[in-house]
C-alpha atoms as a printed R data frame, in Angstrom:
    type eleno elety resid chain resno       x       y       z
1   ATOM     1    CA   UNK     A     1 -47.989 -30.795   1.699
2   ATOM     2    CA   UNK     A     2 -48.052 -27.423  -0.176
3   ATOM     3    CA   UNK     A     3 -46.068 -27.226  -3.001
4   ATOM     4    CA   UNK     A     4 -45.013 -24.136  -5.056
5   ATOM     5    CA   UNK     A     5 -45.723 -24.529  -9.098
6   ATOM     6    CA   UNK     A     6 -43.085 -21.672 -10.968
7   ATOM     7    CA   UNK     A     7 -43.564 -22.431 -14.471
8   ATOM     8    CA   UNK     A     8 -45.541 -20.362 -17.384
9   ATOM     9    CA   UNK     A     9 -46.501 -23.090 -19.720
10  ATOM    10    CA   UNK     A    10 -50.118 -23.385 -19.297
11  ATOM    11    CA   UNK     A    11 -49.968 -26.904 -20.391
12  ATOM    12    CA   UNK     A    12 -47.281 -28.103 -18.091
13  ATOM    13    CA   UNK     A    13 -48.271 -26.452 -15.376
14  ATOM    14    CA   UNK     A    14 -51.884 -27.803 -15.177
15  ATOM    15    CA   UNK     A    15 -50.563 -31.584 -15.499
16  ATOM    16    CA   UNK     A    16 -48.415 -30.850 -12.591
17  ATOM    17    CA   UNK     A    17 -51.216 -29.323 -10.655
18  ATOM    18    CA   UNK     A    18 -53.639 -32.875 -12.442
19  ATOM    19    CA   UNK     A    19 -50.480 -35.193 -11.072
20  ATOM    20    CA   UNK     A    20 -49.711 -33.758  -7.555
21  ATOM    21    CA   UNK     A    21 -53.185 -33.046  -6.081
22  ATOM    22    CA   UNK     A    22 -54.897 -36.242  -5.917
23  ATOM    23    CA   UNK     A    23 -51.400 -37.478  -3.956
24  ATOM    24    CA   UNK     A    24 -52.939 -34.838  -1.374
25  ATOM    25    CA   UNK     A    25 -50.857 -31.994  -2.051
26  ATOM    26    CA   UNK     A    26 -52.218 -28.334  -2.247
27  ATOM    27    CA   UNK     A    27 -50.851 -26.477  -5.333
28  ATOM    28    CA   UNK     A    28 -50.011 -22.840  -5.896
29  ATOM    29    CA   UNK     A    29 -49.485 -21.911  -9.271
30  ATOM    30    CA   UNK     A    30 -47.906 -18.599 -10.836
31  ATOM    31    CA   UNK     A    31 -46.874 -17.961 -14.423
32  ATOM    32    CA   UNK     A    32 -43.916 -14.929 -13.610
33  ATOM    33    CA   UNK     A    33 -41.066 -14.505 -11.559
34  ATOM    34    CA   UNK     A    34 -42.075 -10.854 -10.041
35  ATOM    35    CA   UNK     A    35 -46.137 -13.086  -8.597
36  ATOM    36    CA   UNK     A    36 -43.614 -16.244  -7.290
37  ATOM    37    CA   UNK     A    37 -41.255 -13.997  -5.747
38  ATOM    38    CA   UNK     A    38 -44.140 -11.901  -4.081
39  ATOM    39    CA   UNK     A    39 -45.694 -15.267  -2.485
40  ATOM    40    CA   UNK     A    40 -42.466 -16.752  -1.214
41  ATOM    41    CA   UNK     A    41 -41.955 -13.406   0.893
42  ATOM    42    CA   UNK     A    42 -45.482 -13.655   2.910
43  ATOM    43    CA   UNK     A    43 -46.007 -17.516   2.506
44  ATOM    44    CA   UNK     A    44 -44.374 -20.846   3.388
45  ATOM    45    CA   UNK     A    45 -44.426 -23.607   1.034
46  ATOM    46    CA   UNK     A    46 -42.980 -27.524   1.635
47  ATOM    47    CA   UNK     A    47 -41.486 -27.493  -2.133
48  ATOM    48    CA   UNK     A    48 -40.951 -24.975  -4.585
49  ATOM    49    CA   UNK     A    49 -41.251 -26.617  -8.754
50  ATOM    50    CA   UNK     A    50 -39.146 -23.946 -10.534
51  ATOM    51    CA   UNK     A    51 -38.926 -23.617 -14.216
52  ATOM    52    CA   UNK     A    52 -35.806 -21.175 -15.264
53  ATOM    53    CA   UNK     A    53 -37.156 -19.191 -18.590
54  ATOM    54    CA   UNK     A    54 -39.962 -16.812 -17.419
55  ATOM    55    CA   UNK     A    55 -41.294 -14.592 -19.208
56  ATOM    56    CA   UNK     A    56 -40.276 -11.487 -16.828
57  ATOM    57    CA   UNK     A    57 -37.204 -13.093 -15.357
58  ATOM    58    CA   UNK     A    58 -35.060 -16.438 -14.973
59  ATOM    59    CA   UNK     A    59 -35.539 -19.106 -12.232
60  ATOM    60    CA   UNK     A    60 -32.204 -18.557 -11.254
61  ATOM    61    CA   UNK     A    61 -32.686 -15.419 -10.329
62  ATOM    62    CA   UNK     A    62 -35.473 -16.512  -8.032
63  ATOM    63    CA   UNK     A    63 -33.505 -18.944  -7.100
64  ATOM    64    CA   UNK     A    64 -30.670 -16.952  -5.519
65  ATOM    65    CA   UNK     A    65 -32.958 -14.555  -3.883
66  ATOM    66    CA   UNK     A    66 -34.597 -17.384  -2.092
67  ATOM    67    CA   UNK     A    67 -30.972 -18.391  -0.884
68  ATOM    68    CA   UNK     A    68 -29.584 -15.357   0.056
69  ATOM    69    CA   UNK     A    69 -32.297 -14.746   2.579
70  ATOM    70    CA   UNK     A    70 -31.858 -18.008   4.110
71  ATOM    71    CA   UNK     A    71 -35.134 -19.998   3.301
72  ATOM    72    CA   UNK     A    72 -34.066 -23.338   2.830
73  ATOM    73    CA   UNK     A    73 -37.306 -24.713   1.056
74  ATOM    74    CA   UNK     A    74 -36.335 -27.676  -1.172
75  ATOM    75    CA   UNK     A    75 -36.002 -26.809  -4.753
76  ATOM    76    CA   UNK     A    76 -36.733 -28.928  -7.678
77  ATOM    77    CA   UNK     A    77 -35.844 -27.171 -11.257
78  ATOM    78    CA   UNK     A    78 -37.746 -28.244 -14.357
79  ATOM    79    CA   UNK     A    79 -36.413 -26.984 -17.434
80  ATOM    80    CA   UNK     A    80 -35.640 -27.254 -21.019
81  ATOM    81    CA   UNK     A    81 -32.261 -26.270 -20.761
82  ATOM    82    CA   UNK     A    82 -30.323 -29.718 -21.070
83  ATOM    83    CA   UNK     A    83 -26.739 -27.242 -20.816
84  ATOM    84    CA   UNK     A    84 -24.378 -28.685 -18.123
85  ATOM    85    CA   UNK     A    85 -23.314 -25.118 -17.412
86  ATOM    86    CA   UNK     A    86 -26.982 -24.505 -16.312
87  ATOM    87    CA   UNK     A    87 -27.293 -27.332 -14.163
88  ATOM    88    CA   UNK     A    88 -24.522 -26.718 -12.192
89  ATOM    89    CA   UNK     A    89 -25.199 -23.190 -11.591
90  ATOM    90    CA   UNK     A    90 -28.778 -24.100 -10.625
91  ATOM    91    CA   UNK     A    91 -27.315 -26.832  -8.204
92  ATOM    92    CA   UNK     A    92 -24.652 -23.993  -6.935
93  ATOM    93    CA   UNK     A    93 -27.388 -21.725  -6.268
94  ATOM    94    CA   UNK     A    94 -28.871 -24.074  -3.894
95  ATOM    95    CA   UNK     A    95 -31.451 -26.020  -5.726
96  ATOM    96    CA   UNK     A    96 -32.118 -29.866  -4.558
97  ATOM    97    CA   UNK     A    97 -32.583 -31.352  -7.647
98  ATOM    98    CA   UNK     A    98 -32.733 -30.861 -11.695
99  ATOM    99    CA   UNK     A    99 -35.138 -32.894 -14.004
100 ATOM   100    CA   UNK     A   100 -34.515 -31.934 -17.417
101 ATOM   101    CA   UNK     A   101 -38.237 -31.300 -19.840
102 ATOM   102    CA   UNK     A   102 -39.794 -33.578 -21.275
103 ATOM   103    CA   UNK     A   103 -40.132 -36.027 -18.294
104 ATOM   104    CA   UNK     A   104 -41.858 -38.274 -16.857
105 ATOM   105    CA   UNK     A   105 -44.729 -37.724 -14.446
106 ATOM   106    CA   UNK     A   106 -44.300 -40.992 -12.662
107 ATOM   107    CA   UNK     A   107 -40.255 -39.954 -12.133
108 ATOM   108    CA   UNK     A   108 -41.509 -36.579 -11.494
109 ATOM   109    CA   UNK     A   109 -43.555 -37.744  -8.395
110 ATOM   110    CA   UNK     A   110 -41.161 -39.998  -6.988
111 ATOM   111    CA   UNK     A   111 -38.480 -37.285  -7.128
112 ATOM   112    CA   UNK     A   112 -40.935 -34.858  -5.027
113 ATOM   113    CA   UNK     A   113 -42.144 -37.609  -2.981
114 ATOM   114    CA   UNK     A   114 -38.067 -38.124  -1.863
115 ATOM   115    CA   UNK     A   115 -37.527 -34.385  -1.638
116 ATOM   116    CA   UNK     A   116 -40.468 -34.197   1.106
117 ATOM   117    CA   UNK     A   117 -38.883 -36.767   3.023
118 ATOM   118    CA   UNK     A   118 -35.555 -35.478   2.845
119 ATOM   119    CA   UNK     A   119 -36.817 -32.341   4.076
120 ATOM   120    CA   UNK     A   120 -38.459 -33.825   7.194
121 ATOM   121    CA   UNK     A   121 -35.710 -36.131   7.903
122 ATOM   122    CA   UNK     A   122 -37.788 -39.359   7.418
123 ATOM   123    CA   UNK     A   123 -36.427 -42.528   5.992
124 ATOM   124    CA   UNK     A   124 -39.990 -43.424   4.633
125 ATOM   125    CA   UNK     A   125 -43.285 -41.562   3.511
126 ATOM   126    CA   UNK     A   126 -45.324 -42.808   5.922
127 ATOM   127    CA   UNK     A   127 -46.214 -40.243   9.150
128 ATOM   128    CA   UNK     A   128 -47.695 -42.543  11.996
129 ATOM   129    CA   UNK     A   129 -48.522 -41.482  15.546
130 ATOM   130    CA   UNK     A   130 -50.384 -44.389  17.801
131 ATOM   131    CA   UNK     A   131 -52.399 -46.257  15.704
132 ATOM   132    CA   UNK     A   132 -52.799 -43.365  13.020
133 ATOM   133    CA   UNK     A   133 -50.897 -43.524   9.385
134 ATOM   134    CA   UNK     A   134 -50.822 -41.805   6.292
135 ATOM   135    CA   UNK     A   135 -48.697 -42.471   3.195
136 ATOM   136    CA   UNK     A   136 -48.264 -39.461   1.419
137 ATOM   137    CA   UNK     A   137 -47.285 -41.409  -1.590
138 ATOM   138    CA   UNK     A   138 -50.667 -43.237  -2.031
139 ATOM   139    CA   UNK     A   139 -52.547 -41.021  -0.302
140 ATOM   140    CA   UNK     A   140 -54.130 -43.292   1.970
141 ATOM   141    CA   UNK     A   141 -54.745 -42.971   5.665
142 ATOM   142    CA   UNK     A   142 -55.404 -45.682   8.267
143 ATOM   143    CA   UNK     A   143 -56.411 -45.961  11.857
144 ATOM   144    CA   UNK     A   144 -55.663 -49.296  13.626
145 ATOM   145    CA   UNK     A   145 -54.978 -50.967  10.258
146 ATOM   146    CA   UNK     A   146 -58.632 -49.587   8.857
147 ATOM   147    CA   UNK     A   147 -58.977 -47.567   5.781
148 ATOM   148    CA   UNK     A   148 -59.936 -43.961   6.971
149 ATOM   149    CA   UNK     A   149 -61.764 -42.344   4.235
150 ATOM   150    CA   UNK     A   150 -61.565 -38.531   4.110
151 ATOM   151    CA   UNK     A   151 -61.893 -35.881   1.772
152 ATOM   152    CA   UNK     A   152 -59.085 -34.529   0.603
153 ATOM   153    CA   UNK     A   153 -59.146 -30.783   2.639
154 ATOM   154    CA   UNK     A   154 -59.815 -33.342   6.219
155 ATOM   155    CA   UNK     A   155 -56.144 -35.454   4.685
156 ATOM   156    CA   UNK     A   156 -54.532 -32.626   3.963
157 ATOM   157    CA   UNK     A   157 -55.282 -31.614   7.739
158 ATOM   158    CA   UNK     A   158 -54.397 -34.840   9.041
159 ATOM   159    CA   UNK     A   159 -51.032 -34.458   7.151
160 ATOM   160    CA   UNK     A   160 -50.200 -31.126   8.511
161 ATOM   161    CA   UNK     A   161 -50.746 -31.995  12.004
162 ATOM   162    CA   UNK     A   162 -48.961 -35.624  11.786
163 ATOM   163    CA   UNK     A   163 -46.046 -33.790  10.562
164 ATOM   164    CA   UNK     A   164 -46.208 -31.936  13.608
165 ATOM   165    CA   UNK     A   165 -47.348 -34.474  16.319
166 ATOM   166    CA   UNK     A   166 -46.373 -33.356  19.741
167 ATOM   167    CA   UNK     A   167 -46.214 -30.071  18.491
168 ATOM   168    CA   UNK     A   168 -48.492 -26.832  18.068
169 ATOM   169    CA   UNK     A   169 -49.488 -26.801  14.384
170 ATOM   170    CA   UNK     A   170 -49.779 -22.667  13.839
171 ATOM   171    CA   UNK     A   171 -53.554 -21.477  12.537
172 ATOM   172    CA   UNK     A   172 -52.393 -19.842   9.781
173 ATOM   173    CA   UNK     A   173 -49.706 -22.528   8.440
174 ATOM   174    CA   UNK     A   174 -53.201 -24.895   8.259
175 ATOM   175    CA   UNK     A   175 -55.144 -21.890   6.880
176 ATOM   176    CA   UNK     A   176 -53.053 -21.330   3.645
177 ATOM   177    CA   UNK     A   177 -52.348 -25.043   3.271
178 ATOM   178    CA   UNK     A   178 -55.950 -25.900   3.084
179 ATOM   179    CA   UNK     A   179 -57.389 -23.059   1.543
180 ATOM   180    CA   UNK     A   180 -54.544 -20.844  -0.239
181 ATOM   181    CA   UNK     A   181 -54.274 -17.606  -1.148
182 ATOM   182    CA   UNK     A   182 -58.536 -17.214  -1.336
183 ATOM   183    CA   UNK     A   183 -60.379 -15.285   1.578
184 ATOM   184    CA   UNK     A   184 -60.926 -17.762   4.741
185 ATOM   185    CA   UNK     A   185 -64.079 -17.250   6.899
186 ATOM   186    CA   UNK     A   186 -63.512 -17.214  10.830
187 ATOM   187    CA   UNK     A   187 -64.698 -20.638  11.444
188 ATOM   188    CA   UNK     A   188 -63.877 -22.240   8.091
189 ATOM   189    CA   UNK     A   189 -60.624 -23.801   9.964
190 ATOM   190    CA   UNK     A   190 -62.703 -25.045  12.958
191 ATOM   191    CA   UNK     A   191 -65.279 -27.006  10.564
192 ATOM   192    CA   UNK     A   192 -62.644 -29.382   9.243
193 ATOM   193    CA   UNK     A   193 -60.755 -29.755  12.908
194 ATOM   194    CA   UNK     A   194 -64.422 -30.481  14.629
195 ATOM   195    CA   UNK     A   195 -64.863 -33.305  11.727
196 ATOM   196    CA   UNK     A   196 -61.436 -34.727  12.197
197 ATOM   197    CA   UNK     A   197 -62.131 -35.347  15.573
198 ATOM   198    CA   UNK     A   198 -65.131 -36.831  15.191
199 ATOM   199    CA   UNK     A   199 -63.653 -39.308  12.685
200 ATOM   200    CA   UNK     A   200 -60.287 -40.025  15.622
201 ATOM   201    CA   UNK     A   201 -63.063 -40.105  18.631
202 ATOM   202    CA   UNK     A   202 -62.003 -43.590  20.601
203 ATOM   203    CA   UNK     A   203 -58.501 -43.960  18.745
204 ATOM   204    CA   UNK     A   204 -56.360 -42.834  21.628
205 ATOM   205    CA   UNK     A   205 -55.902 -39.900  19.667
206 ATOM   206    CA   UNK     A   206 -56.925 -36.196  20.124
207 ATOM   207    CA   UNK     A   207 -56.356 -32.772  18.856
208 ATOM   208    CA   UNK     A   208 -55.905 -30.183  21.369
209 ATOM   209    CA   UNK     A   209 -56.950 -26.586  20.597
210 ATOM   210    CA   UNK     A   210 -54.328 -23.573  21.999
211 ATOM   211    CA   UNK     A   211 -55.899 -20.679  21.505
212 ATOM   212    CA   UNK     A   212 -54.615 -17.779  19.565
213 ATOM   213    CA   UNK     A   213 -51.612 -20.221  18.145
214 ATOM   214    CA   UNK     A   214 -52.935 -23.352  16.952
215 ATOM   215    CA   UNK     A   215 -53.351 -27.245  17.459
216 ATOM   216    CA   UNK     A   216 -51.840 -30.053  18.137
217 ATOM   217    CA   UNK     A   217 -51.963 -33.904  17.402
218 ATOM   218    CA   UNK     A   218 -51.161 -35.911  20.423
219 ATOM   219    CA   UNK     A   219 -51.896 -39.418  22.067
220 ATOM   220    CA   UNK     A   220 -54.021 -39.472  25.066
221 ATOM   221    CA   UNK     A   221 -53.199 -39.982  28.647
222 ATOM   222    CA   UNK     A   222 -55.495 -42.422  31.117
């Protein structure tokens, strides 16, 4: 999944980047409201981390203006401020949850990891389609029961387009997932789709190319 990181404590924010990537998340990170706000306009993310005292504006703030123009993405708000007053406003505002600083890591990812699935409407982490899974939570993918090692760009591909079996997948939602905000070459996409098939070839499985829109994860049919 791609996650959103809103917080401007150096410190913090690279143990939250340490703690969520190896789970196979890719993480954005910006420091101010006014870069956050800028990315959220052009970009899609799964879940937005939002710390409330920036140093040009508060989270709230951010918050609202996310709201008001109807994107829905799930909001977690990490913050120092232990106020009631502040929580509720923050919950008002729309955010999904509230976990108060200093916390745990380990209640940290759990919280995300039930945020996710809330937002795709799953009652467990696990994405499966034919004799493919993949447990976001461990990070762990499996084909017919067998471990399927991959690197983590080729699981956060197979994540993206599990999420979307039976659907087209859209180029550039799997561009910025996998590579960000940095410059993409023209067949950087293609390398990691032409090694994920290799690695489902025989599994009933296949990923079907639509050109000009995307691809799509689907079982095959004899």
């Amino acid at each position: 999944m791609r996650l959103l990181v809103v917080e401007d404590d150096p410190l913090i924010a690279r143990s939250l980047h340490q703690a969520l990537t190896p789970l196979g998340n890719t993480v954005e990170g910006f420091a101010r409201h006014a870069e956050a706000s800028a990315a959220l306009r052009h970009d899609r993310f799964d879940l937005i981390l939002l710390d409330l005292g920036l140093p040009d504006g508060d989270g709230l703030t951010l918050l609202g203006e996310l709201r008001e123009r109807g994107d829905t993405t799930p909001v977690l708000i990490l913050t120092a401020r232990d106020g009631i007053d502040d929580r509720v406003r923050g919950l008002d505002l729309g955010a999904d949850d509230y976990l108060a600083k200093p916390f745990s890591l380990a209640e940290l990812e759990a919280r995300v990891r039930a945020l996710l699935r809330r937002s795709q409407q799953r009652s467990d982490n696990r994405l499966r389609l034919g004799g493919l899974c993949f447990d976001p939570a461990l990070g762990v993918a499996t084909l017919h029961d067998a471990p399927l090692e991959l690197p983590r760009r080729e699981l956060c591909l197979l994540e993206d387009l599990l999420l979307h079996a039976g659907s087209i997948t859209p180029r550039e939602m799997l561009e910025s997932r996998l590579f960000g905000f940095g410059e993409v070459g023209s067949n950087a996409l293609e390398v990691y789709i032409s090694r994920l098939r290799k690695r489902l070839k025989d599994s009933g499985l296949r990923i079907r190319t639509f050109r000009g829109l995307g691809y799509r994860l689907e079982e095959e049919r004899e």
